[in-house]
Each structure stands twice: as structure tokens, then as C-alpha cells.
Backbone as a ProteinNet text record, in pm:
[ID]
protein_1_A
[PRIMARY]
XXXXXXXXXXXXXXXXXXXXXXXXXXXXXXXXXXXXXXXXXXXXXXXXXXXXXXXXXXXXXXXXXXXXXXXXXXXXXXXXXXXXXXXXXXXXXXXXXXXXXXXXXXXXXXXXXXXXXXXXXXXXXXXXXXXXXXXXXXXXXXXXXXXXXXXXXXXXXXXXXXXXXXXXXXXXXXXXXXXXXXXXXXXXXXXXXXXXXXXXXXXXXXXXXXXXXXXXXXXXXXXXXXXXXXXXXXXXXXXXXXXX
[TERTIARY]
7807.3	7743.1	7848.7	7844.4	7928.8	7867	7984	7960.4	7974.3	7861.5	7903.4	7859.6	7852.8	7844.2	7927	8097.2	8151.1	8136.3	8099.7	8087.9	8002.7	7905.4	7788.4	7809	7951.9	7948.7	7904.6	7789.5	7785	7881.6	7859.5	7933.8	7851	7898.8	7836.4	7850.3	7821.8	7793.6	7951.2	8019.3	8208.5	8287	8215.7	8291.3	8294.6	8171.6	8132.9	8244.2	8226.7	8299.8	8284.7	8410.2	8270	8286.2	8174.5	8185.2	8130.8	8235.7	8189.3	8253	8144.1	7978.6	7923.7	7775.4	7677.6	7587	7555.6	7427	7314.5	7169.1	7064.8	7056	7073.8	7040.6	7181.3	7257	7363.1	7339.7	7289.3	7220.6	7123.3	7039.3	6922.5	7023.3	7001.6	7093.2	7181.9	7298.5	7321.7	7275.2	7136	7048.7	6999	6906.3	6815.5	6956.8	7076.2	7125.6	7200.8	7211.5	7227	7116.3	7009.3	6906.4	6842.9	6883.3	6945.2	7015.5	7183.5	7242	7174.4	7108.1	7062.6	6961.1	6893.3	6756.9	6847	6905.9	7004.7	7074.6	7150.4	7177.9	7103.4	6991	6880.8	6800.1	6827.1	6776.4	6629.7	6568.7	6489.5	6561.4	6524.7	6578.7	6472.1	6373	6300.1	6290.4	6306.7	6318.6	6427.2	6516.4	6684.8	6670.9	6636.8	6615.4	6537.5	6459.1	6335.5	6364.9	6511.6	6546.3	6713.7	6757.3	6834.7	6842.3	6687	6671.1	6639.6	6560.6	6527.4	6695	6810.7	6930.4	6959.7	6949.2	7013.8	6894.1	6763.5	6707.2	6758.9	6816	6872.7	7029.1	7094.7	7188.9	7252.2	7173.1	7204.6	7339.9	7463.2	7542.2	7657.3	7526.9	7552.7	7664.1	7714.8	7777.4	7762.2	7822.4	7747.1	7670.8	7530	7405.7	7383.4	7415.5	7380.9	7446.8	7563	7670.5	7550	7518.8	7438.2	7295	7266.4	7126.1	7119	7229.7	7312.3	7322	7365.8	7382.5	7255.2	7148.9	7036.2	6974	6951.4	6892.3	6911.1	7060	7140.6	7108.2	7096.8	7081.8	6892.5	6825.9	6694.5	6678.5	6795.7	6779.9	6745.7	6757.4	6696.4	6795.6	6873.5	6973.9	7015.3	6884.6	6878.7	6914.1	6806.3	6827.4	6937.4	7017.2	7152	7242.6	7230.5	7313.4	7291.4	7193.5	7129.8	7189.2	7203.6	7276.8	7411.2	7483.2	7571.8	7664.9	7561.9	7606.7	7584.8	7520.8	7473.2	7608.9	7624.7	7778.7	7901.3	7934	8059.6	8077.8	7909.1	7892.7	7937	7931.7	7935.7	8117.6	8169	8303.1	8363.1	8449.1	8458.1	8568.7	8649.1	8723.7	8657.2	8582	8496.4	8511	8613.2	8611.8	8567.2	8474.3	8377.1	8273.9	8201.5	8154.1	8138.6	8218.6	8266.2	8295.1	8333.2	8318.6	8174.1	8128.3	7937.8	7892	7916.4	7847.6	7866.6	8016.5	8059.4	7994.3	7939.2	7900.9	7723	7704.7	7496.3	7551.2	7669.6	7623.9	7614	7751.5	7728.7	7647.7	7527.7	7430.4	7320.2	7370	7242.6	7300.5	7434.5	7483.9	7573.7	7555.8	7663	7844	7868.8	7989.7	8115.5	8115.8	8151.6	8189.5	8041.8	8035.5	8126	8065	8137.1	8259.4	8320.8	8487.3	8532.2	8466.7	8544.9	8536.5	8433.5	8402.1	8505.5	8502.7	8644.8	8714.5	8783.1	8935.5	8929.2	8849.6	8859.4	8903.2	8796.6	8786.7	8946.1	9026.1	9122.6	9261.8	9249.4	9341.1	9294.7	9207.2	9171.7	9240.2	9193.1	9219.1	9329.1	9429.5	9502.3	9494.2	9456.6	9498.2	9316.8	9217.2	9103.6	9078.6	9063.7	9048.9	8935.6	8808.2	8694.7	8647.8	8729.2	8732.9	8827.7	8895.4	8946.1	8890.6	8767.7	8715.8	8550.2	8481.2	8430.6	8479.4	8577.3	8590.7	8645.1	8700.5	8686.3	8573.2	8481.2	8316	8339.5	8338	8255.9	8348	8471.8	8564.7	8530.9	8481.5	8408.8	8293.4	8176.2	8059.9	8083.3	8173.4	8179.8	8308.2	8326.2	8403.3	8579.8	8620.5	8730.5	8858.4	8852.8	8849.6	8999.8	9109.5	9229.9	9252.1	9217.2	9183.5	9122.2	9004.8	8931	9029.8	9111.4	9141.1	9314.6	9337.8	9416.1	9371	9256.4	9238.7	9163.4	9153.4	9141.9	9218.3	9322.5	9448.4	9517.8	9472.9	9553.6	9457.8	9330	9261.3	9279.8	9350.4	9408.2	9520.5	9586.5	9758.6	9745.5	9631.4	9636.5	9572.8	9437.2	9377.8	9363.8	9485.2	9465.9	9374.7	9271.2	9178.6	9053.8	9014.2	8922	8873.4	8733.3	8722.7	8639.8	8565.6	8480.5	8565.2	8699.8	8815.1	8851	8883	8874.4	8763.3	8681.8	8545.9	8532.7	8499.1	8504.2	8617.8	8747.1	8858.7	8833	8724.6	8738.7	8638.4	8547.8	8450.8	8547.6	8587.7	8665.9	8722.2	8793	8909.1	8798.3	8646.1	8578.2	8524.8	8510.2	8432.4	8539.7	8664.2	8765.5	8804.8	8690	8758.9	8854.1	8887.2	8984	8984.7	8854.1	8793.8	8881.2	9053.7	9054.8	9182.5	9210	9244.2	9110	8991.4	8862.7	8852	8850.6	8824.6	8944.4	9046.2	9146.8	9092.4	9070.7	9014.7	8879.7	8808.7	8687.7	8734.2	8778.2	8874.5	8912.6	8968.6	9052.3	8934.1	8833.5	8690.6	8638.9	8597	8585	8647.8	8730.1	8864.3	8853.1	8861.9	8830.3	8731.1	8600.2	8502	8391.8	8369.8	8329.6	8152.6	8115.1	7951.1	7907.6	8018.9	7972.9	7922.6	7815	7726.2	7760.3	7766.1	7760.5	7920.9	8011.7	8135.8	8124.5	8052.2	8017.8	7972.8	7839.9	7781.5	7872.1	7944.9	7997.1	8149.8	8203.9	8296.4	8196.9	8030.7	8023.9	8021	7957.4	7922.7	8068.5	8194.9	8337.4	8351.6	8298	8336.7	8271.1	8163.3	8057.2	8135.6	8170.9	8227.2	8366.5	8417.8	8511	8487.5	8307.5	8297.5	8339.1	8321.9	8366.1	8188.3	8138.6	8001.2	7986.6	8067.7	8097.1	8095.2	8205.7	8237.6	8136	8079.2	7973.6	7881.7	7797.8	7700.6	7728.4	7862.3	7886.2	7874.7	7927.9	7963.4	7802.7	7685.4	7585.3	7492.8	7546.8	7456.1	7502.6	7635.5	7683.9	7581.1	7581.3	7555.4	7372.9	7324.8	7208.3	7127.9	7246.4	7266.9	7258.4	7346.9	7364.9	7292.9	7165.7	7071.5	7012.4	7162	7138.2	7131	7024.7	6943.4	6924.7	6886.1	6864.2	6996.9	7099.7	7201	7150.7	7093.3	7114.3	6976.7	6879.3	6749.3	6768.3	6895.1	6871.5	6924.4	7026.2	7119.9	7056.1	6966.9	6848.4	6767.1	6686.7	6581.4	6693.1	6860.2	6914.5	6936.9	6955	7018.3	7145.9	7167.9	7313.1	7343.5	7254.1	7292.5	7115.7	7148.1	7050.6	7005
11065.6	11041.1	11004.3	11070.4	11022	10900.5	10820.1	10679.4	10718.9	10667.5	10722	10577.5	10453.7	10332.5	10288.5	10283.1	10212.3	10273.3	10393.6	10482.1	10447.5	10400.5	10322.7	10150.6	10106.4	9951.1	9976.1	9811	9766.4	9654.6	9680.3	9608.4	9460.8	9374.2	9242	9175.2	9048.1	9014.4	8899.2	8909.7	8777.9	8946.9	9051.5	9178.9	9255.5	9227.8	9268.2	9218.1	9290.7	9227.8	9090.9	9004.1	8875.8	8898.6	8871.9	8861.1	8690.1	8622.5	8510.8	8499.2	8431.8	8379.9	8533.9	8532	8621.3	8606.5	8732.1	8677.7	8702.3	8692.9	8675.4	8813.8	8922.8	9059.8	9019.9	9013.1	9024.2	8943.3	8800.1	8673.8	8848.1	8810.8	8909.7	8999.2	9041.7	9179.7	9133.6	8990.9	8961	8930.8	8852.4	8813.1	8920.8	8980.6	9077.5	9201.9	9163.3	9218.7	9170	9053.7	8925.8	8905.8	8992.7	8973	9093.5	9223.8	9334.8	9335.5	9272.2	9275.9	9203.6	9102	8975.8	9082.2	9144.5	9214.4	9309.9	9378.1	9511.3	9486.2	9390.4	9323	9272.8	9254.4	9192.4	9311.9	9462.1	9563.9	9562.3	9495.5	9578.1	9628.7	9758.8	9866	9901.2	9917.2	9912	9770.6	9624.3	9564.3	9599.7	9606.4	9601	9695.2	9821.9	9908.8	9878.8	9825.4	9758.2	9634.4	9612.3	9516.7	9535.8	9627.9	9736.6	9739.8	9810.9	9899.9	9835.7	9649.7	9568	9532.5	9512	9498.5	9589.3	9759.9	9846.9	9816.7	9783.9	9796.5	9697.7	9605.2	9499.2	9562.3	9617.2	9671.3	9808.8	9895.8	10057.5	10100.4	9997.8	10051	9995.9	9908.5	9829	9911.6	9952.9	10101.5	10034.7	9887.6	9858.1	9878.6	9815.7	9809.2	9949.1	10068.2	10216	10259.3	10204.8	10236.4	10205.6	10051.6	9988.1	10037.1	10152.7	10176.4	10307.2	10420.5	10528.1	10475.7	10383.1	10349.3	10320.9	10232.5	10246.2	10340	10439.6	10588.8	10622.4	10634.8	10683.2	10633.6	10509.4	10452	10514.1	10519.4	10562.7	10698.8	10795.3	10936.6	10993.9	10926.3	11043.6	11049.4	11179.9	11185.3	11300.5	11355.1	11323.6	11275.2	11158.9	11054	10951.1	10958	10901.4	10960.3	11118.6	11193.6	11175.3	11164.7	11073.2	10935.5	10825.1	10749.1	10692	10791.9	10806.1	10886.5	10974	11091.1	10963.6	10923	10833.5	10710.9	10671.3	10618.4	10638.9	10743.3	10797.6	10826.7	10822.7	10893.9	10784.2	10642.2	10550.4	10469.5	10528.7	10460.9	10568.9	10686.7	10819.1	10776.9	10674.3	10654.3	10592.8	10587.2	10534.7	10612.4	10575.8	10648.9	10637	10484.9	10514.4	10590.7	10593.3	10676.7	10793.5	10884.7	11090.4	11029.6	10940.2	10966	10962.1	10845.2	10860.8	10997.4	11023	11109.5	11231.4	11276.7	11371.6	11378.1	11243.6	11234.4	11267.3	11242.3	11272.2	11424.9	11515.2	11646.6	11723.4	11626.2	11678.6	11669	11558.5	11552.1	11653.1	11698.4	11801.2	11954.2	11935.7	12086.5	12122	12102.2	12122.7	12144.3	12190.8	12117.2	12126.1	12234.2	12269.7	12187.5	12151.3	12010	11886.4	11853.4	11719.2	11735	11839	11871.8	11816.5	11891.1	11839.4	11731.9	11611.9	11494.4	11421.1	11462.7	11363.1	11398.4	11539.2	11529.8	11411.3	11462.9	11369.9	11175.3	11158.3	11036.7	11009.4	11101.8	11058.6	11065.9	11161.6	11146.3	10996.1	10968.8	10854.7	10710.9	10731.1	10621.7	10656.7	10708.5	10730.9	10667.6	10590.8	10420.9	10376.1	10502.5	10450.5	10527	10428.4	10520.2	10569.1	10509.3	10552	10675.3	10726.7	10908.5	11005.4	10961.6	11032.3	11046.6	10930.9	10962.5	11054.7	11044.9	11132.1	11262.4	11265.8	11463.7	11470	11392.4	11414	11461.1	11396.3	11433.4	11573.9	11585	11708.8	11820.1	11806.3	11918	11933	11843.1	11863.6	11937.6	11864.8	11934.6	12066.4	12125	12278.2	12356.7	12263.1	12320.8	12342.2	12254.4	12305.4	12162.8	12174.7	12064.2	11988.6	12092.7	12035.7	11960.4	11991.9	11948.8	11820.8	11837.8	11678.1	11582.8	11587.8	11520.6	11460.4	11572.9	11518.3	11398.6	11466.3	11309.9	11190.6	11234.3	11057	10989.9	11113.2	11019.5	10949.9	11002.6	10968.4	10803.4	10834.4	10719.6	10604.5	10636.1	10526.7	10494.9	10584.9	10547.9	10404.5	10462.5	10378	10221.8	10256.6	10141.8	10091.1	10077.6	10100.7	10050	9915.1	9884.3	9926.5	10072.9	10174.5	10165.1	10119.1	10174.2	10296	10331.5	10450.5	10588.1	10530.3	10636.6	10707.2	10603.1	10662.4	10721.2	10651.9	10681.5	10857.5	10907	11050.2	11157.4	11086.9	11130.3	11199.8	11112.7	11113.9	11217	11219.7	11324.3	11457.8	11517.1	11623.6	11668.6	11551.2	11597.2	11654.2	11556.7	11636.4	11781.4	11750.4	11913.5	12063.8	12019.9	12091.1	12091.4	12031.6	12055.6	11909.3	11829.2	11760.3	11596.8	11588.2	11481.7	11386	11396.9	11268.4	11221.9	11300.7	11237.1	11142.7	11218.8	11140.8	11039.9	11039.9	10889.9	10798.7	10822.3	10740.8	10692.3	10750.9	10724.5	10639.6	10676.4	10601.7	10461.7	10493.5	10295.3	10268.4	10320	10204.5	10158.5	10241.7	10206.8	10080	10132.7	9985	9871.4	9880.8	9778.6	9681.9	9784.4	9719.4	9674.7	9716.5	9675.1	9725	9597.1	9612.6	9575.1	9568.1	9607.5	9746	9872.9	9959.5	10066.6	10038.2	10177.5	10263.6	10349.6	10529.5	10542.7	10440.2	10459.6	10452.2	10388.6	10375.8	10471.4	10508.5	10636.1	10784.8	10779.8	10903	10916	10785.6	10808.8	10813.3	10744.8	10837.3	10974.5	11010.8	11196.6	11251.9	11178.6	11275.7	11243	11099.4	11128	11180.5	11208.4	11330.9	11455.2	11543.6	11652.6	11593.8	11515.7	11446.2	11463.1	11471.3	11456	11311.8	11238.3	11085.3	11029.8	11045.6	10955.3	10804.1	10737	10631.2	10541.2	10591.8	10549.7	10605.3	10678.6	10782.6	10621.7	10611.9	10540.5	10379.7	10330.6	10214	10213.7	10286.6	10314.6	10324.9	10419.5	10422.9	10326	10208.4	10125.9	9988.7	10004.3	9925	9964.2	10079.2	10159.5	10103.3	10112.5	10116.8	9933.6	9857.4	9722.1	9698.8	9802.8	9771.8	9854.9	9913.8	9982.9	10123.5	10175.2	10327.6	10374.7	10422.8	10437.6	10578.1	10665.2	10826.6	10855.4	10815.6	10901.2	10869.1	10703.3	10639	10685.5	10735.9	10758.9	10956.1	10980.5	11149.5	11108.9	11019.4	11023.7	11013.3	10855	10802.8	10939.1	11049.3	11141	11257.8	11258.9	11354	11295.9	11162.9	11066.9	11053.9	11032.7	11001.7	10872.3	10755.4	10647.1	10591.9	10438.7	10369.4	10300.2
645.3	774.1	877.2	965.1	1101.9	1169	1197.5	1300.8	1411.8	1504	1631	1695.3	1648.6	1717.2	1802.8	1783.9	1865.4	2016.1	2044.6	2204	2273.5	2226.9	2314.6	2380.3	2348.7	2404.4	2509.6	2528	2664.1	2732.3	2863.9	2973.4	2948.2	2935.1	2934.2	3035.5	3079.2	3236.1	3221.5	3129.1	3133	3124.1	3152.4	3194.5	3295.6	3360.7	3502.3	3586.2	3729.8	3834	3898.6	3888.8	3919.7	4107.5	4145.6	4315.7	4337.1	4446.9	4452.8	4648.5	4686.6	4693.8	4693.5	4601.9	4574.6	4713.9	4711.2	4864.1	4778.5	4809.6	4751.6	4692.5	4722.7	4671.2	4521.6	4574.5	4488.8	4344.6	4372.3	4288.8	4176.2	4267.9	4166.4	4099	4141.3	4051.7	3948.6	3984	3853.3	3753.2	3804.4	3704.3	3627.4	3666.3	3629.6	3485.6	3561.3	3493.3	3338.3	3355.2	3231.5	3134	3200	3096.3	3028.5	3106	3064.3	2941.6	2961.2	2867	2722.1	2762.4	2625.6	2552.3	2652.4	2572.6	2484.4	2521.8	2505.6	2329.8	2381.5	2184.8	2095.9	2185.2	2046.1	2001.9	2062.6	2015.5	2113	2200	2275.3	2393.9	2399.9	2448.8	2579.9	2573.5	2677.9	2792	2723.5	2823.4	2871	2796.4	2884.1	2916.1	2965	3053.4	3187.4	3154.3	3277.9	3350.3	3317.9	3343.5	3422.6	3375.5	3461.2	3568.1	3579	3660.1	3806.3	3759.1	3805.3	3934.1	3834.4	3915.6	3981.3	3989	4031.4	4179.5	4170.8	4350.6	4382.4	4358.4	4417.5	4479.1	4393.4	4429.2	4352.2	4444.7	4416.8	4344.7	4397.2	4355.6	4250.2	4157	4051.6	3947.1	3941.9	3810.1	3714.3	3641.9	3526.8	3500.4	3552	3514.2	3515.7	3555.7	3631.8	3413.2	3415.8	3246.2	3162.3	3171.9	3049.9	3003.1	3183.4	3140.7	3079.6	3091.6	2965.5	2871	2832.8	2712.8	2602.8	2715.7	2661.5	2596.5	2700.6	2721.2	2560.2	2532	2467.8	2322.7	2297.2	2198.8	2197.6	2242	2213.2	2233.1	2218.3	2156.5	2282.8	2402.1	2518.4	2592.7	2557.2	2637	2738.9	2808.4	2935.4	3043	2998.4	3088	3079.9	2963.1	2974.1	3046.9	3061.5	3109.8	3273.2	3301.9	3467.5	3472.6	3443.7	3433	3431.6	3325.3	3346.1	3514.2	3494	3638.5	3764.4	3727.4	3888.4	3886.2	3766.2	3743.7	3788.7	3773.2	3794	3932.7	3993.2	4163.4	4219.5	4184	4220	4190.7	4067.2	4026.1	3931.5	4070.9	3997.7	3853.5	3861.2	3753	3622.7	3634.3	3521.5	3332	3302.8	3190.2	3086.6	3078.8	2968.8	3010.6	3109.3	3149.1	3139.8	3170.6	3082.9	2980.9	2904.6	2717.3	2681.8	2716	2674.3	2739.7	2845.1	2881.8	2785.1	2806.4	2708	2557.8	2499.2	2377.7	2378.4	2477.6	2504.5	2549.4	2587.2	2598.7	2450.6	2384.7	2283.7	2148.4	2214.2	2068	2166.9	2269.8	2353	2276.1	2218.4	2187.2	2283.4	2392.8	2490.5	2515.6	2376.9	2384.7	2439.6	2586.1	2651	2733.3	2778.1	2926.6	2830.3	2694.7	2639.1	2637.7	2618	2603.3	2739.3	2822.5	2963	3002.6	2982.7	2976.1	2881.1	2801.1	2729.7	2702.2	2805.2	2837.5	2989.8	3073.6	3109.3	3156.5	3058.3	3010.4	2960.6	2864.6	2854.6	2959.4	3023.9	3134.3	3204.1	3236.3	3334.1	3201.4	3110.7	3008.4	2859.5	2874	2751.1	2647.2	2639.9	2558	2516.5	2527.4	2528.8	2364.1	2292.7	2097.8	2094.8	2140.2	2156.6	2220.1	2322.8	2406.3	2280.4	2233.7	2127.6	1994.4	1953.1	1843.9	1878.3	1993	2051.5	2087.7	2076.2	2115.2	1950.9	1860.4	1712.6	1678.1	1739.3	1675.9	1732.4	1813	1904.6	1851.8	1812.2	1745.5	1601.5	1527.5	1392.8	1387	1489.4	1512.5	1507.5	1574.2	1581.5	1524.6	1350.3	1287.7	1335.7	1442.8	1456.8	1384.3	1243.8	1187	1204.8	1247.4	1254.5	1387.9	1529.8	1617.2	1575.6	1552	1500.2	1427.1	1315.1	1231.1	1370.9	1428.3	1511.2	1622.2	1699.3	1732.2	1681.8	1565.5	1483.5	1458.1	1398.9	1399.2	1569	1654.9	1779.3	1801	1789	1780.3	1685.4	1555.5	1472.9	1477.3	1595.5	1601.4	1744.9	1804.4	1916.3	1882.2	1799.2	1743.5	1576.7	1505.8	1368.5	1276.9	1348.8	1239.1	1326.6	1342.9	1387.9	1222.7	1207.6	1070.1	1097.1	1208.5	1201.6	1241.1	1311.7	1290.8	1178.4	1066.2	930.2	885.3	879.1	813.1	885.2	1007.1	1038.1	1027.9	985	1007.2	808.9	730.1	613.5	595.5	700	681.3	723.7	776.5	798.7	695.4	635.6	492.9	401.8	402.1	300.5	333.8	427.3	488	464	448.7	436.5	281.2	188.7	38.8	8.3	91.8	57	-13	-95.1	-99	-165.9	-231.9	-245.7	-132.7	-13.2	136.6	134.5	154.4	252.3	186.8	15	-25.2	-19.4	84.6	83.1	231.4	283.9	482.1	465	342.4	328.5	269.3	192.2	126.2	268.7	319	449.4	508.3	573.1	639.9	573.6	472.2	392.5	370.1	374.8	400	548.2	614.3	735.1	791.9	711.3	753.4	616.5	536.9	389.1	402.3	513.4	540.4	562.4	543.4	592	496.3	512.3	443.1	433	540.6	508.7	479.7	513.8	412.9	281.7	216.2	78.4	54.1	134.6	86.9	94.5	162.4	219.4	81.1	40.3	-63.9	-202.1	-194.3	-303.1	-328.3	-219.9	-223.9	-290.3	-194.7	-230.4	-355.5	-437.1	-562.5	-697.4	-597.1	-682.2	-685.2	-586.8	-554.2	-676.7	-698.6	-795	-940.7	-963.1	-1100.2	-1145.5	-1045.1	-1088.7	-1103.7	-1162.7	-1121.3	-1132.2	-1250.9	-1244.3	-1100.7	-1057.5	-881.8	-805	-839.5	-724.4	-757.4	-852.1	-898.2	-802.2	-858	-768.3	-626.3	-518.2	-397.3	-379.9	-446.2	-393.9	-400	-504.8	-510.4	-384.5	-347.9	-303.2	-115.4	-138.8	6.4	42.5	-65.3	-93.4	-26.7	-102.3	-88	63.6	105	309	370.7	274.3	400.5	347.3	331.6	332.9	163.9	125.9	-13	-44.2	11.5	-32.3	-92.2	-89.8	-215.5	-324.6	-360.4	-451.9	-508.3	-457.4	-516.7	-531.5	-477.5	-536.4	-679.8	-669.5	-791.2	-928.9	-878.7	-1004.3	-1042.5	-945.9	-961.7	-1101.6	-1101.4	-1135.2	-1260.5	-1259.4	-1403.2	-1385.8	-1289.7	-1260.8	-1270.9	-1190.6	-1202.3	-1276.5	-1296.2	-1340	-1274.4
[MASK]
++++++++++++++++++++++++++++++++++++++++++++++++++++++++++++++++++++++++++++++++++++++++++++++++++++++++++++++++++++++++++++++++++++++++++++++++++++++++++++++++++++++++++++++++++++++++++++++++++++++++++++++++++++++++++++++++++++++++++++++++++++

């Protein structure tokens, strides 16, 4: 399974611009937008949208709140309207380079991957040093099979940020997709390494060590995976007699 979590951060309000003295429009809007963000991490997604949107009439030309409410969009699969969000973003703070990376990443779960390419070349001219625009056009160069490209910028994304564990973790999906499963279960150990809650790394080094003929390790990794959420390997495996 591909990670595509770290591309969606939100802007939090000790990241915003601070403006001081606020005038009353300005007040609202921070507010409305602080509570945006709170709803936003606790996973309701519709308040923190409605709550957005609440800051942006206060002030049209909020670009956070305009980022955070793409991101929303985004996280609830409608990406559309992330792609509206975002666009109204960038109209507002053309350098915005998280901005063309999300965006670039909602063209490319639209298929688009034309528009996303240009979005996070983009994004990286404006931001060189940004790991997150480089592991997004990884995706989008995998998505459409162009696997050496991909594996290059994961690595550019782990040269820049080395404890990326979802860098590895997709960088590991490539090696497998290419036959190369015991690279991927070396990219999948580091993932895990760096971050030992992660599921579909578990799950994803069991599959490679199925393709291994290792079931032993397949069996562990899926039960470990299973433990943090993600269960359908571990219940094809049980249906085959693979594991117990």
C-alpha cells in the first residue's frame, strides 16, 4: 500500500502569519480559523471545513485557511473541490509550494497526471528542499509505471529528509513492483524502523516475503500489521493456511 499521509499537512494557527494588532474582521478569521485547525486533527472534517470557510468571509484572502480547506476536501476523497481550494490558494500566494504539491497530488488521484507533473515540478522549483513534492511526483511516476524516475525521487526525498519513513516505505513499493523484493524488504525494515506503528509497512514486507516463499516472516509481519489496523493480508493468509 502506498502512504500518501505526509502531503496533506495542515497549516496550524503557531504557523500562520501572525498579524498584530488584528482589527475585528481579522480577530474572526483567526478564530474561526483555530478552530478549523482543532476540528481538522480530531478528524471532523466537515466542521473544520465549515469553519474555514467561516474565516475565509471574514477574510477572502486568508491562503491558509483557503490551504487547510484543500486539504480537507482532500482528506474526504473530493478532490475537486480540493483542486478549487487549492487554485483559489495559489491565486492568492502564487509561491505557495505546498500548494502545487497537494494540488498536483488531487490531479493525480483524478488520473490527471499530466496537470500533477506540472504541479510538482513546480512546487519543486519554488521549494527544492521540500521531501514531500518529491515523494508526490514519486507517486505519480509509479502510478504510471515509470518506475526508475519514481525510485529516483524517493531517493532525492530521503537524501533531503532521511528519517522519511513513507519515503522508504514507496520507494520499497517500486523495488517490488519491479521484481525486486529483497531491496523493498530492506526499504520496508527502514520504514519500520523509523516508524514501528506502521501497518501497511508490515503489510507490504509481508506480501514481498510471500513473493520470497518466506511465510514464516510473511505470517509475522501480517500479524504484526493486523495488530495496527490493517487485517485482509492476514485473513487471505489464514483462508490459504498459511498462517494460524
Amino acid at each position: 500500500m502506498k502512504l500518501f499521509n505526509r502531503l496533506l499537512s495542515i497549516i496550524t494557527p503557531s504557523k500562520a502569519p501572525e498579524q498584530a494588532p488584528l482589527d475585528e474582521a481579522a480577530q474572526q478569521a483567526a478564530n474561526h480559523f483555530s478552530a478549523g485547525v482543532e476540528l481538522h486533527l480530531s478528524g471532523d472534517l466537515d466542521g473544520a471545513l465549515a469553519a474555514y470557510e467561516k474565516a475565509v468571509s471574514f477574510k477572502p484572502n486568508f491562503s491558509e485557511a483557503w490551504y487547510n480547506s484543500g486539504n480537507a476536501w482532500a482528506d474526504k476523497g473530493e478532490y475537486d473541490k480540493a483542486i478549487e481550494a487549492y487554485t483559489k490558494t495559489i491565486s492568492i500566494k502564487a509561491n505557495y509550494a505546498e500548494a502545487f504539491s497537494n494540488r498536483g497530488a488531487a490531479y493525480n488521484r483524478k488520473g490527471q497526471f499530466d496537470r500533477a507533473l506540472e504541479d510538482f515540478n513546480k512546487a519543486i522549483i519554488l521549494a527544492p528542499g521540500m521531501a514531500e513534492a518529491y515523494v508526490n511526483r514519486g507517486n505519480a511516476y509509479d502510478d504510471n509505471d515509470r518506475f526508475d524516475k519514481a525510485i529516483a525521487d524517493f531517493d532525492k526525498a530521503i537524501e533531503i529528509e532521511p528519517d522519511y519513513a513513507d519515503a522508504y516505505n514507496n520507494r520499497g513499493n517500486v523495488h517490488a513492483r519491479k521484481g525486486g523484493y529483497e531491496r523493498a524488504i530492506v526499504d520496508y525494515s527502514k520504514a519500520i524502523k523509523l516508524n514501528p506503528d506502521n501497518a501497511d509497512a508490515y503489510n507490504n514486507r509481508g506480501i514481498a516475503y510471500y513473493r520470497l516463499n518466506k511465510i514464516k516472516e510473511m505470517c509475522a509481519d501480517f500479524k504484526r500489521a493486523c495488530e495496527l489496523g490493517v487485517c485482509d493480508s492476514l485473513n487471505w493468509a489464514k483462508e490459504q493456511g498459511y498462517c494460524d
